[in-house]
N, C-alpha and C positions, 0 to 999 in steps of 0.2 A: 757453249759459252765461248765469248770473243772468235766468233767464225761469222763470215758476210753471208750468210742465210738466215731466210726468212724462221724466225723459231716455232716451235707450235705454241696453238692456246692450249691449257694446261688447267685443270679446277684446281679448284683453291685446297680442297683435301688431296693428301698422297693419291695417287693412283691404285687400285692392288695389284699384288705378284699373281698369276693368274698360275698358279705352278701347275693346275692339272690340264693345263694347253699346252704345256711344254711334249714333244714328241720324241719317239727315241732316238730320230737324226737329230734332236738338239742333246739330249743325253750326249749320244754321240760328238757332238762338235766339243762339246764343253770337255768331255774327257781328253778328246786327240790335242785339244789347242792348249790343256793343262799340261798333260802329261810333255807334248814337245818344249812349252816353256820353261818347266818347271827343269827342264835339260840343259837346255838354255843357263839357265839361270843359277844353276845349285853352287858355281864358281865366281859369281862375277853381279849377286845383287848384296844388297846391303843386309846386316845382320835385323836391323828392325823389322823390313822386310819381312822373312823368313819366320819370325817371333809374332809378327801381325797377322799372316797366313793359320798358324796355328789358333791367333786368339780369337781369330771370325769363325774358327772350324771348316775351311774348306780342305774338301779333300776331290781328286779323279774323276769319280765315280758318282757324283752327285750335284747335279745344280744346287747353288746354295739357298736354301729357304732363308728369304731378307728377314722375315721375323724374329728367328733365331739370330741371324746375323747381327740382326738391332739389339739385342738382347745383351751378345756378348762386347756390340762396343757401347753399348750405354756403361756397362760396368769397368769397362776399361780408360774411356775419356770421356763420357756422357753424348757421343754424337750419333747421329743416326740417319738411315738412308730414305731418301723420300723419292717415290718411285716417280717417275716421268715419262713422257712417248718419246720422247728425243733432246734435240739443243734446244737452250729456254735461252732467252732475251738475258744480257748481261745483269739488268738489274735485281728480275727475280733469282738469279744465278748466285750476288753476291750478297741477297738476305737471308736466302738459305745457308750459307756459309758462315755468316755473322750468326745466325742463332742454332750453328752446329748440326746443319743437316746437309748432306750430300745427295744431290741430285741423280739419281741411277736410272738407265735404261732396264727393262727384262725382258725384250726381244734377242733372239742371237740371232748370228748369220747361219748361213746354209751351207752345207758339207765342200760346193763347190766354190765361196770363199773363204776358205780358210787361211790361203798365203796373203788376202788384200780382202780390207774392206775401209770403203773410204770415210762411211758416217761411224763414230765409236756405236759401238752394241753393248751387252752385256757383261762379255767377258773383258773389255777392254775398262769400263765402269768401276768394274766390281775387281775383277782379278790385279786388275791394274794401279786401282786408284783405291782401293779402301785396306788394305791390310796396315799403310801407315797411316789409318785416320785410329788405330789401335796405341799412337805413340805422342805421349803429351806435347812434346815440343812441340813435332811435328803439327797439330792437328789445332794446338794455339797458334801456330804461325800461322796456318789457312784463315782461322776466324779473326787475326787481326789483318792479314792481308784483304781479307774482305772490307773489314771498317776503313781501309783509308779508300779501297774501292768502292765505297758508297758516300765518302763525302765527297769523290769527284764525279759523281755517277753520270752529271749533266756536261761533263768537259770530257769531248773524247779526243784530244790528245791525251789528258791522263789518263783515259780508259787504254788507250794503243801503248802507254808506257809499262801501266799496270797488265796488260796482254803480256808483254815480255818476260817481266819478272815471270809471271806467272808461268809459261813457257818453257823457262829455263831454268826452273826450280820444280815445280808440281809435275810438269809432263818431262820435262827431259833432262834433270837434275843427276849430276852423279855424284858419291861424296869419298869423302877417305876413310878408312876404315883399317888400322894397324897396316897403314903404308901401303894399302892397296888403295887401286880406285874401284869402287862398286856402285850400281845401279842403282836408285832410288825413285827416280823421274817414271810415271805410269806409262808415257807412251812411247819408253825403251823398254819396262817392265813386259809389256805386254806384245813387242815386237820382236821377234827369232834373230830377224836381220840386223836391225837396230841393236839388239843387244850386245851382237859381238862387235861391231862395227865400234860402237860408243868406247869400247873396253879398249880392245885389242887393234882396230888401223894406228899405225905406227906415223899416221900422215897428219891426223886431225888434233886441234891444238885441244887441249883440257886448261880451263883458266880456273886460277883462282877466285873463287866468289865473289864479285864485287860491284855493287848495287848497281855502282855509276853505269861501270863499262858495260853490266847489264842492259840498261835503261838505254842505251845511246845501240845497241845490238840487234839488227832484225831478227827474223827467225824464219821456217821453211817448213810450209804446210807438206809436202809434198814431196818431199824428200828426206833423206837421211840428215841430219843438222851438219854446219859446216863447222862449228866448236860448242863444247859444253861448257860448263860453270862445273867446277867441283867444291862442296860443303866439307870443312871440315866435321862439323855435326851437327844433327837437327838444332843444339841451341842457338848455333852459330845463325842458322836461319831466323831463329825468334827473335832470339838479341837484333836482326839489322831490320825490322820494322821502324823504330825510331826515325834512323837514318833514310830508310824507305820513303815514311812519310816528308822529308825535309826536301828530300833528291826531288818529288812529283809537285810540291808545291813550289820547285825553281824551275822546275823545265816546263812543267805545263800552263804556266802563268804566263 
């Protein structure tokens, strides 16, 4: 989603988890890339976070079976994972998100990328990005940030503004949390380096939330990000769709 590659064609039903192709070098990756994360992480991500991990049932030791996974966040928010080969075209991206289904890879990487890998995989999908589709706020802000990304579906300047937000909230979002700052954004979730960097450099500005300054912000495939957004809390994100929608119909007009 919102990356300049060609996306795959994709059927119109999920794909399935092919769980008995998985091998013990993927056992293996999934344990070593949990286990250093979860190291990473036990200081410095956010409490929903942590509460989302338990509610999918991932644990070390096991790739996670998506049907179960589906199971536990259908009772949780009603949303659920729809498996794909890779990046899909922004539009089927953002009607999957409007009717509560998240897009997930079930290939991993190989034992010898574990420090980089540049296309997301499985554990960046799933480990990264679904334990807060477990959290109302959160997981109504995605399906309304869909809706105003499907009424600009044909304008891509508003699609490039909607990249942003999305950016800098969903992949690299940080929030406050009893006067700390902690990680919620998947694609610091699920990077070693990025996670302390985002916390702890004493050099990189943490801003206050705020659509606009959002919207008017580049961002950085390919690097460590140069500032973050900090959320006071997931409602604080629901609540600024409104305003969302008003920000994309001035600037992309």
């Amino acid at each position: 989603m919102l990356e300049n590659r060609t996306p795959y064609e994709f059927p119109t039903e999920a794909m399935r988890q092919e769980y008995d192709s998985y091998t013990e070098e993927h056992f293996e990756v999934w344990r070593l890339l949990y286990e250093k994360q979860m190291d990473v992480l036990k200081n410095r991500a956010s409490e929903a976070y942590f509460e989302g991990l338990k509610v999918c049932g991932f644990t070390a030791n096991k790739i996670p079976v998506l049907d179960h996974v589906n199971e536990n966040l259908m009772a949780a928010t009603g949303w659920q994972l729809y498996v794909v080969p890779g990046l899909i075209a922004d539009k089927p991206f953002f009607e999957f998100l409007h009717n509560k289904h998240f897009p997930v890879t079930t290939w991993l990487r190989k034992l010898e990328q574990l420090e980089y890998l540049e296309e997301p995989d499985m554990f960046h999908d799933v480990f990264g990005h679904v334990p807060l589709l477990s959290n109302p706020h959160f997981s109504e802000f995605m399906k309304g940030l869909a809706a105003i990304s499907l009424k600009h579906i044909n304008n891509p300047d508003a699609i490039e503004l909607m990249s942003r937000l999305y950016w800098f909230t969903v992949e690299f979002g940080l929030i406050k949390e009893n006067n700390q700052i902690k990680i919620y954004g998947a694609g610091i979730a699920s990077s070693p380096g990025e996670s302390v960097y985002s916390i702890e450099d004493p050099n990189v500005p943490r801003i206050p939330y705020d659509v606009k300054t959002i919207l008017q912000t580049p961002f950085y495939k390919h690097d460590f990000q140069k500032q973050y957004f900090v959320i006071d809390s997931y409602e604080q994100l629901f609540d600024s769709l409104d305003e969302l929608d008003r920000c994309i119909e001035e600037m992309a007009n």
